[in-house]
LOKE-834463 format. One line per field, with one value per residue (C-alpha): residue number from 0; x, y, z. Coordinates in nm, 3 decimals. Example, Ala and Ser with C-alpha at 12.3 -4.5 7.8 and 13.67 -1.06 7.14 Angstrom:
2
nr <- 0, 1;
east <- 1.230, 1.367;
north <- -0.450, -0.106;
up <- 0.780, 0.714;
This chain:
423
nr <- 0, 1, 2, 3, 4, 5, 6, 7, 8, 9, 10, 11, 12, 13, 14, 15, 16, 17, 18, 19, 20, 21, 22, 23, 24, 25, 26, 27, 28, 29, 30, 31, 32, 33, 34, 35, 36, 37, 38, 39, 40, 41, 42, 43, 44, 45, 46, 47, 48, 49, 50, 51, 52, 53, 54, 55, 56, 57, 58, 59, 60, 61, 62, 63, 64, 65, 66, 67, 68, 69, 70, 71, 72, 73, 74, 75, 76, 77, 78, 79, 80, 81, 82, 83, 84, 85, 86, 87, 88, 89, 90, 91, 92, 93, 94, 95, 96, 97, 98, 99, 100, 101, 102, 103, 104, 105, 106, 107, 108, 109, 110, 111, 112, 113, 114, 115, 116, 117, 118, 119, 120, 121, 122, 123, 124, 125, 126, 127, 128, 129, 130, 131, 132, 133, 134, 135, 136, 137, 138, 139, 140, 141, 142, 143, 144, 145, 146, 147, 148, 149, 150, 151, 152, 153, 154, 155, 156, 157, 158, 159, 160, 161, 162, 163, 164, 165, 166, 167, 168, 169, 170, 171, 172, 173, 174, 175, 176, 177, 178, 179, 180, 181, 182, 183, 184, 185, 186, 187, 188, 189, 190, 191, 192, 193, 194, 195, 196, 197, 198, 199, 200, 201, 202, 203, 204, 205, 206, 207, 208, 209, 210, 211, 212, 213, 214, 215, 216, 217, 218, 219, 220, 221, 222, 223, 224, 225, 226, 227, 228, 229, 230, 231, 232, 233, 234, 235, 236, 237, 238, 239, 240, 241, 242, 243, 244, 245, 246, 247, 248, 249, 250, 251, 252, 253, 254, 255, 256, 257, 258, 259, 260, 261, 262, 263, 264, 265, 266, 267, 268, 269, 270, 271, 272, 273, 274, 275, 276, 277, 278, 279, 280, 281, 282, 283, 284, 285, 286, 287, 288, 289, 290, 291, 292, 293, 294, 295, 296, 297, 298, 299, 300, 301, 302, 303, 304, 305, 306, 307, 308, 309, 310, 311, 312, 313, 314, 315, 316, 317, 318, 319, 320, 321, 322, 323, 324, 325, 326, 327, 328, 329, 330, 331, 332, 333, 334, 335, 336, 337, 338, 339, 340, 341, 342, 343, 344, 345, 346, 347, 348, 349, 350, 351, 352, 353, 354, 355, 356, 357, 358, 359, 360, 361, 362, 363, 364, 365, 366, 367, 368, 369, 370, 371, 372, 373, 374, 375, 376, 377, 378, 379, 380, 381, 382, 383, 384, 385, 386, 387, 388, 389, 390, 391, 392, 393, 394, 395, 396, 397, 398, 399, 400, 401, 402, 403, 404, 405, 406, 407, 408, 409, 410, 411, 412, 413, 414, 415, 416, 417, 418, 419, 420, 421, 422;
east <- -7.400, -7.603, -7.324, -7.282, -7.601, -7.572, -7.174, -6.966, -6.810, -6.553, -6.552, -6.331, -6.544, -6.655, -6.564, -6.789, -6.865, -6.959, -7.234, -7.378, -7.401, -7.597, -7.798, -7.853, -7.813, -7.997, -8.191, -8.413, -8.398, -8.456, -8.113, -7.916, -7.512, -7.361, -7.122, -6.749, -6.626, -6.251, -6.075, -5.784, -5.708, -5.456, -5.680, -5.925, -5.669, -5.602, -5.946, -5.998, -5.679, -5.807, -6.149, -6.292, -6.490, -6.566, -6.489, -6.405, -6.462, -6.213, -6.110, -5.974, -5.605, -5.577, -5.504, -5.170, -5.122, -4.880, -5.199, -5.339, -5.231, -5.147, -5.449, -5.659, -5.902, -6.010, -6.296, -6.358, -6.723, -6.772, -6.977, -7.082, -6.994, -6.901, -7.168, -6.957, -7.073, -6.970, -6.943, -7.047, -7.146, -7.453, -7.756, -7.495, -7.687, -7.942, -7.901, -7.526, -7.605, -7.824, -7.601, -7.336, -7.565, -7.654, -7.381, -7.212, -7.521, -7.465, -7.105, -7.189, -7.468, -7.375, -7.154, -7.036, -6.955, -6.614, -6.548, -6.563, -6.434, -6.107, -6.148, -6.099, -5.774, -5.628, -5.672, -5.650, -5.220, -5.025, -4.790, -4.548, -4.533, -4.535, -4.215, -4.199, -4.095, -3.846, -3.648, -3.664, -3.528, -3.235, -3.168, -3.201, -2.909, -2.682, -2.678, -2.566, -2.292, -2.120, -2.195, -2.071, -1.790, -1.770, -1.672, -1.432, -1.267, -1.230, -1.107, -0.896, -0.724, -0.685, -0.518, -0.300, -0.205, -0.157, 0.105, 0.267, 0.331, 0.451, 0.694, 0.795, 0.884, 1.052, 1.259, 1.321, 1.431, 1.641, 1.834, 1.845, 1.992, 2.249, 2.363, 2.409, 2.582, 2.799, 2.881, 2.942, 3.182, 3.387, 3.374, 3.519, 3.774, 3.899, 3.909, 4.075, 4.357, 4.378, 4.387, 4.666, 4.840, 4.751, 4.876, 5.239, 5.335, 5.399, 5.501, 5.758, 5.853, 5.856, 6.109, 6.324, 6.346, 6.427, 6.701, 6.842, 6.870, 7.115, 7.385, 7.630, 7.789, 7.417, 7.409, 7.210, 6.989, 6.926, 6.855, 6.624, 6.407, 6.408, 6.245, 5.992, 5.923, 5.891, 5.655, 5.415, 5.414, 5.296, 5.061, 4.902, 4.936, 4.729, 4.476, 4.439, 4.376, 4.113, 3.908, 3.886, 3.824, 3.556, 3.358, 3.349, 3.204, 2.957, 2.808, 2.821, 2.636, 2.841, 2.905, 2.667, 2.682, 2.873, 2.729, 3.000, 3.003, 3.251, 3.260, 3.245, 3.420, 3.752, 3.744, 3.765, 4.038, 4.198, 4.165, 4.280, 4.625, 4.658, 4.609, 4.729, 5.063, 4.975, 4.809, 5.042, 5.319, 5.090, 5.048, 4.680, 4.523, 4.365, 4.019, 3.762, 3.473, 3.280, 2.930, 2.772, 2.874, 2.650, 2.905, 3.163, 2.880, 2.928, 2.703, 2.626, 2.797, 2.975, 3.337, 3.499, 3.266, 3.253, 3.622, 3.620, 3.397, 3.617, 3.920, 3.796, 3.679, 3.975, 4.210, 3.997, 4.023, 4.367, 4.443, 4.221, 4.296, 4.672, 4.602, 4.358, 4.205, 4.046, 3.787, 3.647, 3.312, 3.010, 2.712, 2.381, 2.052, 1.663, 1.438, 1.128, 1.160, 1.045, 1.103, 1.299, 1.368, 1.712, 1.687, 1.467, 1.866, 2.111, 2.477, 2.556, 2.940, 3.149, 3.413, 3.511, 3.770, 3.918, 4.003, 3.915, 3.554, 3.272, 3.086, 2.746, 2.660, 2.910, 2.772, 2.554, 2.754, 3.059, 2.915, 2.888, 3.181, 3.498, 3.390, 3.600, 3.473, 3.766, 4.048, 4.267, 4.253, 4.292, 4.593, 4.726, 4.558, 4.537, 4.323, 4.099, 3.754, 3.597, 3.616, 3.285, 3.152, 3.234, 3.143, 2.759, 2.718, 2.864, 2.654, 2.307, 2.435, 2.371, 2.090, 2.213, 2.231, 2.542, 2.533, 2.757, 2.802, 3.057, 3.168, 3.447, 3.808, 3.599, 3.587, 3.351, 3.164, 3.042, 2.804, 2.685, 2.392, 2.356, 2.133, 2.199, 2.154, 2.300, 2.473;
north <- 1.297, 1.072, 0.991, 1.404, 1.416, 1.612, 1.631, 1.904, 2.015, 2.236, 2.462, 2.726, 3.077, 3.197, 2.874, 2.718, 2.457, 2.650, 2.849, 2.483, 2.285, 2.619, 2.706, 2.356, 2.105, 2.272, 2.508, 2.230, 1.981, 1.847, 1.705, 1.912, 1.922, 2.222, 2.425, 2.533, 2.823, 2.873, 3.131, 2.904, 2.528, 2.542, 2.665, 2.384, 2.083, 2.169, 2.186, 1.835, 1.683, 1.858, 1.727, 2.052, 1.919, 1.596, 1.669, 1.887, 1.998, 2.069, 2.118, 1.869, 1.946, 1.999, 1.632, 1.718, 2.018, 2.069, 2.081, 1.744, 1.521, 1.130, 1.053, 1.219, 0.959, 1.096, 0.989, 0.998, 1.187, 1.491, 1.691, 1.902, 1.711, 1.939, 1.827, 1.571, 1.643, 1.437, 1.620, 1.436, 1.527, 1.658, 1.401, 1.145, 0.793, 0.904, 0.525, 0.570, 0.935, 0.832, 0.511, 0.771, 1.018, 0.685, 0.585, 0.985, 0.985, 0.683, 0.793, 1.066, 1.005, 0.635, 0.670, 0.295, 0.389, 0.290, 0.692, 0.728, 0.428, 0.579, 0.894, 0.655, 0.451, 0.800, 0.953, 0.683, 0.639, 0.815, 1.035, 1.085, 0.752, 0.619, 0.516, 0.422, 0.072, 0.192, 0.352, 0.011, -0.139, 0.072, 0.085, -0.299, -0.300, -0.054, -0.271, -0.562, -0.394, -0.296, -0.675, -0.765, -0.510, -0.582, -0.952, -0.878, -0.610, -0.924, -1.204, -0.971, -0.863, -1.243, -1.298, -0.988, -1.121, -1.466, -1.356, -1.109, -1.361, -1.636, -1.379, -1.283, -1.672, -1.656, -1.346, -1.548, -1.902, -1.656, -1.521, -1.847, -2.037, -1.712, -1.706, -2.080, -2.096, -1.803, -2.013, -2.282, -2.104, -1.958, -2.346, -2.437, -2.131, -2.241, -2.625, -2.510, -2.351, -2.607, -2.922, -2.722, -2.721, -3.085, -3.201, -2.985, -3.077, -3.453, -3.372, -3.156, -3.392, -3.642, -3.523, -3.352, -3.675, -3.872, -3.558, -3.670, -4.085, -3.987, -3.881, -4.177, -4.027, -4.087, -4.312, -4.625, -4.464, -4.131, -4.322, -4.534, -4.200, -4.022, -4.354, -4.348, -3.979, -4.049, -4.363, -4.133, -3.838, -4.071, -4.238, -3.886, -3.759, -4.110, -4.001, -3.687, -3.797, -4.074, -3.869, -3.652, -3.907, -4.065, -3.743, -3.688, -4.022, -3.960, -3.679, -3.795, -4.113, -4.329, -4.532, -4.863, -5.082, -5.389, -5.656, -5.966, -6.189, -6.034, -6.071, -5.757, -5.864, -5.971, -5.644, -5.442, -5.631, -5.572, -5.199, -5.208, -5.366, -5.145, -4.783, -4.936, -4.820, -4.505, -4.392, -4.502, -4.315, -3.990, -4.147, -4.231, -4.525, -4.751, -4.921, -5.174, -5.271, -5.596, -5.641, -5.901, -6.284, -6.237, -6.037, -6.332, -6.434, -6.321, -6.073, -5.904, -5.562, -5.354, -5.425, -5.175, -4.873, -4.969, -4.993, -4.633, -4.512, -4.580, -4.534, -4.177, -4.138, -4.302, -4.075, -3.791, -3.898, -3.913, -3.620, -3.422, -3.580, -3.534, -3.680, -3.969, -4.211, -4.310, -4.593, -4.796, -5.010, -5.194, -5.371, -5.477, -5.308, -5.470, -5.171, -5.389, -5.631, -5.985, -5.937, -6.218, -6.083, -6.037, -5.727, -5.513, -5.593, -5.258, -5.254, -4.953, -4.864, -4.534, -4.407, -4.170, -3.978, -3.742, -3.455, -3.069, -3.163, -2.941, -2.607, -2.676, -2.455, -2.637, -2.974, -2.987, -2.812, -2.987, -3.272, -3.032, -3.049, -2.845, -2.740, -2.704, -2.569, -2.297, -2.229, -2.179, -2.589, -2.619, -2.452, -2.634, -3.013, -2.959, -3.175, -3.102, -3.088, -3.380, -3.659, -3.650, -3.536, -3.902, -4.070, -3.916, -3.994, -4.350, -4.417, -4.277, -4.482, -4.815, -4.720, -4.591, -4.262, -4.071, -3.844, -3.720, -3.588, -3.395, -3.114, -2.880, -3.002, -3.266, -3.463, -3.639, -3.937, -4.012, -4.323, -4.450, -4.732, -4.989, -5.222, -5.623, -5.884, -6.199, -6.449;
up <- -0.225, 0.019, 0.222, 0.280, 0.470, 0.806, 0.720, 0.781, 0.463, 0.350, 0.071, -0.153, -0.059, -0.372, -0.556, -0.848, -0.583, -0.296, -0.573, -0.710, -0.339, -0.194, -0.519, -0.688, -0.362, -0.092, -0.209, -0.455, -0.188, 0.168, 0.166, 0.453, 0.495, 0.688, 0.445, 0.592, 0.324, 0.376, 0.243, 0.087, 0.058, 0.347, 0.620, 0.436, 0.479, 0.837, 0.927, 0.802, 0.934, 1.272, 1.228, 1.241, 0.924, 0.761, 0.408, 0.218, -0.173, -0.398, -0.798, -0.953, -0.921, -0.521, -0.545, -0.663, -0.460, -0.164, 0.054, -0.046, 0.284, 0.262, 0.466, 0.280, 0.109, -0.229, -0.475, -0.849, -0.782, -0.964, -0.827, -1.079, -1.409, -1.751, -2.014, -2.268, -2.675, -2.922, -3.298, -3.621, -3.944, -4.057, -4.239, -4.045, -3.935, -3.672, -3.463, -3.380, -3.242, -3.012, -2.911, -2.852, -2.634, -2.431, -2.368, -2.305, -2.036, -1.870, -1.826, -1.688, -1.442, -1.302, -1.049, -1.135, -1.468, -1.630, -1.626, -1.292, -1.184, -1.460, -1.223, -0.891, -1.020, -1.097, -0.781, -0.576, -0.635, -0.444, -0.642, -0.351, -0.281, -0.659, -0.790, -1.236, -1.286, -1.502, -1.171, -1.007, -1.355, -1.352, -1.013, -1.076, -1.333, -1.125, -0.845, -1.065, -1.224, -0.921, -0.785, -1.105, -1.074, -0.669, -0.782, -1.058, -0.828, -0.580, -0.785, -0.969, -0.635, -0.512, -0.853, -0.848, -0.440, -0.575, -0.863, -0.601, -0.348, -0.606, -0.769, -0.353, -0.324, -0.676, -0.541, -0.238, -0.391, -0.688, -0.381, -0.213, -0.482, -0.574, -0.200, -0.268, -0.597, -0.463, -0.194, -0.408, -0.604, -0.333, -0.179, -0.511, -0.532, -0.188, -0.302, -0.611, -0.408, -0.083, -0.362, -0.562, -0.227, -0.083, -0.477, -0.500, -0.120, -0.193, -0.548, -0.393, -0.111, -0.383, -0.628, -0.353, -0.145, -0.489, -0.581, -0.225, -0.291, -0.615, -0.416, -0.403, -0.028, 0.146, 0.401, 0.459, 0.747, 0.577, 0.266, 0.429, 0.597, 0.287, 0.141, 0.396, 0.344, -0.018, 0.029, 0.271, 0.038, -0.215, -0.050, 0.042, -0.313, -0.399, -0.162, -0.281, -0.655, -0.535, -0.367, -0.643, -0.865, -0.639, -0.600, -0.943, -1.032, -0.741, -0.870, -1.208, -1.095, -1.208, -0.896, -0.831, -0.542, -0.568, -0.344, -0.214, 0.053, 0.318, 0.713, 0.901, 1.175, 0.979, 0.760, 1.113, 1.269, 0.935, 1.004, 1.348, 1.184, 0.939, 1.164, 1.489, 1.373, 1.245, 1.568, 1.769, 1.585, 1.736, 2.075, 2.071, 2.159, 1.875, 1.990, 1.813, 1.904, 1.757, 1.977, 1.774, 1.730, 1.408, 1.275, 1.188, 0.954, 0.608, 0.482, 0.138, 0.157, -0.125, 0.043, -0.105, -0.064, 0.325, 0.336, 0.163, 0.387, 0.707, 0.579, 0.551, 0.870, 1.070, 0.843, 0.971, 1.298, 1.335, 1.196, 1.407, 1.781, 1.948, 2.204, 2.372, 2.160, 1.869, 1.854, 1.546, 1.563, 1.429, 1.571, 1.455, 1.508, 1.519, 1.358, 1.514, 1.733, 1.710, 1.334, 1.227, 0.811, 0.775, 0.511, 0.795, 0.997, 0.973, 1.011, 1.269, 1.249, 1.463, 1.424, 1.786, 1.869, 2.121, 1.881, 1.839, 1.768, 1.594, 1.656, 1.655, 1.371, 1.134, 1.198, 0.886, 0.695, 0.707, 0.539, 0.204, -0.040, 0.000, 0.340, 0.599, 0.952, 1.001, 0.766, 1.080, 1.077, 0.737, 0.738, 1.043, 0.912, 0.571, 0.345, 0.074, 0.271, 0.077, 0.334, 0.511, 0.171, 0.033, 0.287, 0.282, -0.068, -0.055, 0.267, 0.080, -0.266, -0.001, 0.110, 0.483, 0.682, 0.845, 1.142, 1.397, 1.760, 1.837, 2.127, 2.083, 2.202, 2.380, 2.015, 1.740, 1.698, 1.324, 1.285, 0.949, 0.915, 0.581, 0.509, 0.648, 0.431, 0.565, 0.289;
């Protein structure tokens, strides 16, 4: 109440309060405050917050009102306190009554006692402000179930896009490999028919031209053409069946290289003997060319496969070009100079012509089996379309590469690399 002295303070007119300060407070003593009555607590709590007053005296629950404001400092002083009684039974022991009243009197009159200190913790929280720890607990556990959820949702979605674009690339190789194997087939279908055709023409040639040689009235020339016809149509029909042997074993894997000593240089004159006829029976120019003395040295090569390998490409040749030339060749390259290891060596042959060369967008293709660039020149050429296909696989079985350059009607150059190993 000290503290009050010469203070300005509110009061409930008519209150219980208002009665004991003016009655009990001033009227006993020389202790002097000036006394506000207001006629409710609203007018009260505006006075204060307007410092029309310094303090203001209220019951117990204005704390909790609407009109208590958060600056508002309150205190656990009652002014007034209710007498506390504690009830026992009669002829009860006298000492722990008056222990009890002691200790009832101390509560009530200290202002430091534990009861009024209880009175100060309670008002001094703010119940707007205060939040139960149980709120922040379960507010706690919400938020980590939607992290929880949040992260599930996530991985669950990279997951789901993972499986969705693997099964996109599935759908994507599925279709790749159907357009391929439908390819494939019709490639096949088309083989099917051209090597039915490329078989019966020289069978037919064959046993009509042999029908022909049993008439006793033919003459020596005819008989001598019809021998040649017969000869040729053989030869193709041979052709024909190697090749189809050869690719078979190819993609069987059956074929091995077969390493021998053999001298470039001699097989290629060889060749320019053996198709300098058959050019010139179409009027084109047969050309070699050796640019190496190193190739008169023998060399381990798989003669045979080599000899394959141009044989198909000169045949190709030829029958593709009417007119011009065709040219056969081989020379040695150095991968890295100054390198003097024989096996790092590569043998580089061509084969060029002047024919009907390639479209562009067939060049890759035409080095698939039972291809053919346009069916209008397999029905003028012929042939099975498994040439170049040979010839890729025997050059990879060696270890080389094959590529060609070609422009249309200007003509095609294929060149084909193996490994050099000197003897």
């Amino acid at each position: 109440m000290h503290s009050l002295r010469n203070k300005r303070v509110g009061v409930f007119q008519g209150s219980v309060q208002e009665t004991y300060i003016k009655d009990s407070v001033l009227n006993n003593s020389d202790f002097f405050m000036q006394i506000v009555s207001y006629m409710n607590y609203e007018q009260m709590s505006m006075a204060l917050i307007n410092k029309e007053i310094d303090a203001l005296i209220a019951h117990r629950f204005f704390y909790f009102s609407e009109y208590f404001h958060p600056d508002f400092q309150p205190t656990g002083i009652i002014l007034h306190p209710t007498n506390l009684y504690f009830a026992f039974k009669k002829n009860s022991n006298p000492e722990l009554n008056n222990a009890i009243d002691r200790t009832l009197s101390l509560l009530k009159n200290e202002p430091n006692s534990l009861f009024y200190k209880s009175l100060d913790n309670l008002l001094t929280r703010k119940p707007d402000k205060w939040i139960p720890v149980y709120i922040f607990v379960i507010l706690g556990l919400v938020f980590f179930g939607f992290m929880v959820a949040g992260i599930f949702v996530f991985l669950l979605r990279k997951i789901v896009n993972r499986k969705i674009s693997e099964l996109n690339q599935q759908k994507i190789e599925l279709m790749h490999a159907k357009e391929l194997a439908e390819e494939g087939e019709k490639r096949k279908n088309a083989f099917l028919q051209n090597i039915s055709h490329e078989i019966r023409t020289p069978m037919n040639a064959i046993i009509g031209f042999t029908s022909f040689l049993n008439n006793p009235d033919l003459g020596e020339e005819k008989r001598a053409t019809f021998i040649g016809y017969i000869q040729e149509s053989s030869h193709q029909l041979l052709l024909v069946l190697e090749n189809m042997i050869t690719i078979a074993s190819l993609t069987q894997k059956l074929e091995t290289p077969e390493l021998v000593p053999m001298v470039v240089s001699d097989e290629l004159n060889l060749f320019y003997k053996e198709y300098f006829s058959l050019a010139s029976q179409k009027g084109l120019n047969l050309l070699i060319s050796i640019k190496n003395k190193n190739l008169e040295r023998k060399v381990w090569a798989d003669k045979q496969k080599i000899i394959q390998i141009l044989r198909s490409l000169l045949n190709n040749s030829i029958k593709f070009t009417q007119t011009g030339q065709v040219s056969l060749g081989c020379c040695i390259i150095e991968p890295y100079k100054g390198v003097g290891i024989s096996e790092n060596y590569q043998l580089k042959f061509f084969v060029r012509d002047t024919g009907i060369g390639i479209k562009p967008e067939n060049l890759k293709k035409v080095f698939e089996s039972f291809y053919q660039a346009d069916k209008n020149v397999q029905i003028t050429y012929g042939g099975a379309g498994l040439g170049l296909s040979i010839a890729k696989e025997m050059v990879a079985l060696l270890g080389g590469q094959i590529w060609l350059e070609s422009q249309p009607m200007v003509g095609t150059t294929v060149y084909f690399t193996i490994p050099l190993r000197f003897y």
